[in-house]
N, C-alpha and C positions, 0 to 999 in steps of 0.2 A: 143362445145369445152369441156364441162362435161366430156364428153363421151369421148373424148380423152385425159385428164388427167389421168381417174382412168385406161385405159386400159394402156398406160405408166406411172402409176405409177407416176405420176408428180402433183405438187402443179398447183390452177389454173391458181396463176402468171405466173410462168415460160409457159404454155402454152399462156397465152393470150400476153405477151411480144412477145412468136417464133411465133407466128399466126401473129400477127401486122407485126414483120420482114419479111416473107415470103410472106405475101402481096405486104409490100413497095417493095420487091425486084421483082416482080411478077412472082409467083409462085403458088398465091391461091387468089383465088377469094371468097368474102363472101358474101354470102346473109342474110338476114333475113328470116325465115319462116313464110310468111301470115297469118298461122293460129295462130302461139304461137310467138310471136314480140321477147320473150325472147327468145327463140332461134336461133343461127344462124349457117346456113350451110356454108362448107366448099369443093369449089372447085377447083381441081389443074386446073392450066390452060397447054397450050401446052408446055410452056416454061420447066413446072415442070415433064409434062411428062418423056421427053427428057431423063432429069434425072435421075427420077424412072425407066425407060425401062432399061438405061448404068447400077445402080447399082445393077438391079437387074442380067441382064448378065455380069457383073464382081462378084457377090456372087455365081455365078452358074459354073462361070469358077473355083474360089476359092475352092467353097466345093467338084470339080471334082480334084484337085491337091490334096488336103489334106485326100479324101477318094479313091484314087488312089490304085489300090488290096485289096480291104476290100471285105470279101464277104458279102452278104446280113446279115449273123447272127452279123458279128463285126458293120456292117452298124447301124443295130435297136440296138446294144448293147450300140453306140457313144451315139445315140438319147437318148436312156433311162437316159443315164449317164448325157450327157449336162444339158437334163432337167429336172434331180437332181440335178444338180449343179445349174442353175440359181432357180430353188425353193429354195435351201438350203443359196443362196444370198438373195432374196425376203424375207425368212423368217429371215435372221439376220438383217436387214434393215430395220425391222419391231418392232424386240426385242431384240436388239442386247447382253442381258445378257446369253442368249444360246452360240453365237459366246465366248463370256469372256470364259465363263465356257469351251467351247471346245479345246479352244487355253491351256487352263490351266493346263487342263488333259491330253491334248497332250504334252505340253512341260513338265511335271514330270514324263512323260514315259518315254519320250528321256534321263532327266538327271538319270534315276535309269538303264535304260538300257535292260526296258522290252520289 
């Protein structure tokens, strides 16, 4: 569950609260690992499948609508861009004095009219 905090970015609570619920609801199955007790694994069960398999063919119908005529160069162009943009969220989420300061210098741009 470690392991799945820091890769979403989440405090342990919050995953070990959606882990418990996802269980009660069943969705995931947990074990312990034999060799390290502290540890426990995480398995989706069929129910959670189901799920996983719908959203990931409704994310694939979505991003075929939204990139609808793009050629391959505006394609990797989206990419680059998105994934500056969710860095540039990750890094003010992190320090958010960057984000002050950027909003700042932007808004006395707009009111002088540069």
């Amino acid at each position: 569950m470690y392991d799945l905090a820091v890769l979403g970015h989440f405090d342990k609570g919050t995953v070990t609260k959606a882990v418990q619920k996802l269980e009660e609801e069943g969705y995931l199955r947990i074990e312990t690992d034999p060799a390290d007790r502290r540890v426990r694994r995480l398995h989706v069960t069929d129910k959670a499948e189901a799920v996983i398999q719908t959203t990931y063919s409704v994310r694939s119908q979505w991003t075929d609508i939204l990139t609808e005529g793009f050629t391959e160069e505006e394609l990797a162009m989206a990419d680059r861009l998105l994934s500056r943009m969710a860095e540039n969220a990750y890094q003010s989420m992190n320090g958010g004095d960057q984000l002050e300061h950027k909003c700042s210098r932007t808004n006395e741009t707009k009111s002088t009219g540069i």
